[in-house]
C-alpha positions in Angstrom: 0.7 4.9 -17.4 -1.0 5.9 -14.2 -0.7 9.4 -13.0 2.0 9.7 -10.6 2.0 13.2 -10.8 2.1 13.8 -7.4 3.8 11.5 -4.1 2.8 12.3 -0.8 5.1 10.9 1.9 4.2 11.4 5.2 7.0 11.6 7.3 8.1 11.1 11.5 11.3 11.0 11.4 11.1 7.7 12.9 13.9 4.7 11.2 10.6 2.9 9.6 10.0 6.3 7.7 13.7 6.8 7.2 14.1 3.0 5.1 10.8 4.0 2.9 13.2 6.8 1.6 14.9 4.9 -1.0 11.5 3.2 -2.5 9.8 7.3 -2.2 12.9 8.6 -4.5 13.1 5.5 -7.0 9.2 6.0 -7.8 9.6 9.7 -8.2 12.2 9.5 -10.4 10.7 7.2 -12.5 7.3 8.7 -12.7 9.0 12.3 -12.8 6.7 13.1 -9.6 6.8 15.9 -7.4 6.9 14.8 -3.9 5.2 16.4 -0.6 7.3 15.8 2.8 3.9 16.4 5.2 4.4 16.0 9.3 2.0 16.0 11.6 2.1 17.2 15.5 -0.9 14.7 17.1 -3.3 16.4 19.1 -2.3 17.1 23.2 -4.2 14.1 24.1 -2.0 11.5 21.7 1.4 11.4 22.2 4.1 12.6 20.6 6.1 9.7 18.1 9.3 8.6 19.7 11.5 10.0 16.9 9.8 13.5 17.0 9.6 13.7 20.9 12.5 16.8 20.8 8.9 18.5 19.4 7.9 20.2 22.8 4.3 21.2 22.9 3.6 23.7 25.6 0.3 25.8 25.9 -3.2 25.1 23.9 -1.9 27.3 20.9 -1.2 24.4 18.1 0.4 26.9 15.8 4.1 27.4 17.8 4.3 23.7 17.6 3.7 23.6 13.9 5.9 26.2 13.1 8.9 24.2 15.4 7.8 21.2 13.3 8.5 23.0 10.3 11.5 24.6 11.2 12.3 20.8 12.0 11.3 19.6 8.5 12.7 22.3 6.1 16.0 20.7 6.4 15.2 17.2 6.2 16.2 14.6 3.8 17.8 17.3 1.6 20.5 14.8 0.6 18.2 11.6 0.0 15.8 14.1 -2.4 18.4 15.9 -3.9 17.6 17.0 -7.6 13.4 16.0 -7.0 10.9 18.4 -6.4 9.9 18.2 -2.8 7.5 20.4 -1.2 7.7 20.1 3.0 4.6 20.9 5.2 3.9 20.4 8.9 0.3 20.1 10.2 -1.4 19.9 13.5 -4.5 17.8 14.4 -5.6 14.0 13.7 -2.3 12.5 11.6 -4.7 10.0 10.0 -7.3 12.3 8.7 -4.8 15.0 7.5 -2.6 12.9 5.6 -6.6 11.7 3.8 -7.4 15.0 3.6 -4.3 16.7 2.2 -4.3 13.8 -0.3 -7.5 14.6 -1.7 -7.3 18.5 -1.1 -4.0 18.6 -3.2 -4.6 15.9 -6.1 -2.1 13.2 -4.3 -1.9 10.2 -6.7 0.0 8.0 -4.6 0.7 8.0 -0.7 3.8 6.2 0.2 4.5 4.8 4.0 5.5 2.5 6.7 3.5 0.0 8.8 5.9 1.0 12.3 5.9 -2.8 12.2 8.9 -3.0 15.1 10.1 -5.3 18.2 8.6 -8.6 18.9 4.6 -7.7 19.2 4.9 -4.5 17.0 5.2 -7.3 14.3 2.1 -8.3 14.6 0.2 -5.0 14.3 -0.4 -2.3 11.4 -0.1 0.9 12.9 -2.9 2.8 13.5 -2.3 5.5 11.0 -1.3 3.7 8.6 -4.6 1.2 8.9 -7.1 4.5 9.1 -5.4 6.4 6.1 -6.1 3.3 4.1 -9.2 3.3 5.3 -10.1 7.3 4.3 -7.3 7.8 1.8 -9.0 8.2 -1.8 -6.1 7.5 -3.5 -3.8 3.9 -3.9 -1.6 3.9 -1.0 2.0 2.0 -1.0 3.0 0.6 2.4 6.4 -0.8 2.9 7.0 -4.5 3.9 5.5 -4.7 7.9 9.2 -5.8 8.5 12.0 -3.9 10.7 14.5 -3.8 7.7 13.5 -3.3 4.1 15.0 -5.9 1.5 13.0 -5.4 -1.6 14.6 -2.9 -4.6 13.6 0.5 -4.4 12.7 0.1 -7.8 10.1 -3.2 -8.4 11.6 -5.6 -11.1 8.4 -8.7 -10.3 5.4 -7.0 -9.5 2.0 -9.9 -8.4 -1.6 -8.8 -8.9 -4.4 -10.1 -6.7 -7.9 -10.0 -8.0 -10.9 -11.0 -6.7 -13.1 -10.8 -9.9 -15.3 -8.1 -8.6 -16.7 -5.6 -10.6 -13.4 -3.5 -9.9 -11.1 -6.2 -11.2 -10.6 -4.6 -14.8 -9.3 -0.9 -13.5 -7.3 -3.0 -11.1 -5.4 -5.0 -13.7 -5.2 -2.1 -16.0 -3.6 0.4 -13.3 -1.3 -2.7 -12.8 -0.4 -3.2 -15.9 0.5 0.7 -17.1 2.3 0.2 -13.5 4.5 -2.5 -14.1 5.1 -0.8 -17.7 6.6 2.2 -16.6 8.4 0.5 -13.7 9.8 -1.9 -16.3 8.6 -5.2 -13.9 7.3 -8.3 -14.9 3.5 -8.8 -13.8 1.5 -11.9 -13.1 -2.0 -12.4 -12.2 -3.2 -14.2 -9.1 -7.0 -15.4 -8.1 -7.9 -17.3 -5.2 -10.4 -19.5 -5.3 -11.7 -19.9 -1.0 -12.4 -23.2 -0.1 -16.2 -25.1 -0.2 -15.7 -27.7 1.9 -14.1 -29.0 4.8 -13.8 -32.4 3.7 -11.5 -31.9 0.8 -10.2 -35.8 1.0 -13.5 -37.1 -0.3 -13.7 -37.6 -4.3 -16.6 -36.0 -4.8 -15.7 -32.8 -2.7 -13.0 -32.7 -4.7 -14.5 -32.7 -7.9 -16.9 -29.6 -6.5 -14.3 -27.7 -5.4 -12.3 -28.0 -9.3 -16.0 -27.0 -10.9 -16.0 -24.4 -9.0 -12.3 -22.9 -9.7 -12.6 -23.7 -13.2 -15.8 -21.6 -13.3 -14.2 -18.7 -11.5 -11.3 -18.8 -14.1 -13.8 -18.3 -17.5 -15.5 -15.6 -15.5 -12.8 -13.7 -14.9 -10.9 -14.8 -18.3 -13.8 -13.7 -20.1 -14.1 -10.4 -18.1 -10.4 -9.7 -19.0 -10.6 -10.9 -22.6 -13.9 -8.4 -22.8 -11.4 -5.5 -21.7 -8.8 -6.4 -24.1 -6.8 -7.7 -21.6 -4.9 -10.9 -23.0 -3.0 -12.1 -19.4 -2.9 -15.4 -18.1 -4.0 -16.1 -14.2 -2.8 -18.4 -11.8 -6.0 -19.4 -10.2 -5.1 -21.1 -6.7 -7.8 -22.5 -3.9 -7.1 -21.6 -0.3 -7.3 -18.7 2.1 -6.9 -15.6 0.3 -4.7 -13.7 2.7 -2.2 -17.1 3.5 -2.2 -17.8 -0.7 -1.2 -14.4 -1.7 1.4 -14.0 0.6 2.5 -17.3 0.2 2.7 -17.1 -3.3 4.9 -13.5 -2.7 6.9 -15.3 -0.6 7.9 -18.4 -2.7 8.2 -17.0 -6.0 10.3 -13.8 -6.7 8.2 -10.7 -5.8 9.1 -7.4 -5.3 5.7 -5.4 -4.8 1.8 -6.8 -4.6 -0.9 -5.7 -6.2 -4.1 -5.0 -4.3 -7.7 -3.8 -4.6 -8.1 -1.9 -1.9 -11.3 0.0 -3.3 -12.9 2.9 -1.0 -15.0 3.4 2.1 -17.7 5.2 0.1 -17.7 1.5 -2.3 -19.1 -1.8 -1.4 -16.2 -4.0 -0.5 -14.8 -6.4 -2.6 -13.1 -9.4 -1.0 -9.8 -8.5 -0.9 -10.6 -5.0 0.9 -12.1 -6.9 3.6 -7.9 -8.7 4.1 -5.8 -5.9 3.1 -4.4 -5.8 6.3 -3.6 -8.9 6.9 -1.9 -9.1 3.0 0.0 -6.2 4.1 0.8 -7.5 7.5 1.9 -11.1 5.9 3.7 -9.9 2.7 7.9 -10.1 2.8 7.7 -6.9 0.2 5.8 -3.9 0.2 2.2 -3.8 -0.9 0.4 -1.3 -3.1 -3.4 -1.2 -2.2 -5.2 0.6 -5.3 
């Protein structure tokens, strides 16, 4: 199964934060994980989030706002976490690169957050910290449904895998499948096929476009096959951020499945729309 050895959940106190809870205590449990409650106080020059404005910075010394951070954090979601094991560390400096770096300085397997998709516009928009950490995280990194209230079980039952057939397809579909083992889900495969033409009424476009999906589903039927990997995949044509979450939308889903690769890698398709998956997706989205 993968090594979820370790969760790191960063935390703001904020009511987005507070509904990830539930999902951050179902996957411990499952995986037996140890789970790290890390805050961070921004720098003077960002402000300070809404739900952790009681924080009061005063003076160029960061460590007396750490330590109130801590003192603010030692308590905090004792309840929820109750029986886990739960480390709890404040921070000070850029929240996007300390959540990376603490991830890869302390052997994180998974992080686990919110979008802050909230309000009207909010909806439209991946938060900023959440977009960077994907960006430098190392690690897969679980975000929660860019909705304002959570509806999906803490605990995936249908889990949907998107792959691109890149190079990085195999580990992909293997991580999902020792996943969706241990989580006891269901798991199907999804490749999308983008367009070729613009006139997709005419016979002979038509025919194109079916060559080429059918030759994309022996490539990457043969690449699974080659791995030992015996699953069947739904092979849909279209735009790949509108099919995936169309297809999480209409049939039951409970997480999705994505490559999100690294910033160190050449990108694969589906790194280049992560965002937009996780901004379009009703469930929460695991980027690997």
């Amino acid at each position: 199964m993968p090594d979820l050895h370790h969760i790191l959940f960063p935390y703001d106190f904020s009511s987005q934060d507070r509904q990830a809870v539930p999902f951050v205590r179902a996957l411990a449990k499952r995986w037996g994980a140890r789970v790290t409650l890390f805050s961070v106080v921004p720098p003077t020059f960002e402000p300070v989030p809404p739900d952790m404005a009681p924080l009061v910075r005063t003076g160029d010394d960061p460590e007396p706002w750490r330590q109130a951070l801590q003192a603010r954090l030692d308590p905090a979601l004792a309840d929820e976490f109750a029986g886990l094991s739960v480390d709890r560390v404040a921070d000070g400096g850029d929240p996007a690169l300390r959540i990376a770096h603490f991830a890869h300085d302390h052997a994180v397997d998974l992080i686990m957050m919110p979008t802050h998709g909230r309000g009207r516009f909010r909806r439209l928009l991946v938060g900023s910290v959440t977009s960077r950490v994907l960006d430098e995280a190392r690690c897969p990194v679980w975000t929660a449904a860019h909705v304002e209230t959570q509806t999906a079980p803490e605990l995936p039952a249908t889990i949907l895998c998107a792959v691109d057939g890149s190079a990085a397809t195999v580990g992909l579909v293997q991580y999902a499948v020792r996943f969706s083992a241990t989580a006891g889900a269901t798991l199907r495969l999804l490749h999308v096929v983008e367009p070729i033409t613009d006139w997709p009424s005419l016979e002979r476009e038509r025919r194109l476009q079916e060559e080429v999906r059918e030759q994309a589903g022996r490539a990457l039927r043969s690449m699974l096959t080659s791995a030992g990997l015996d699953l069947p995949v739904r092979l849909e044509v279209g735009g790949i951020v509108s099919t995936v979450t169309g297809q999480a939308g209409r049939e039951p889903t409970d997480l999705v499945i994505i490559g999100r690769g690294s910033a160190t890698k050449a990108l694969g398709r589906l790194r280049s729309h992560a965002i937009g998956i996780i901004q379009g997706a009703s469930c929460p989205v695991l980027s690997v």
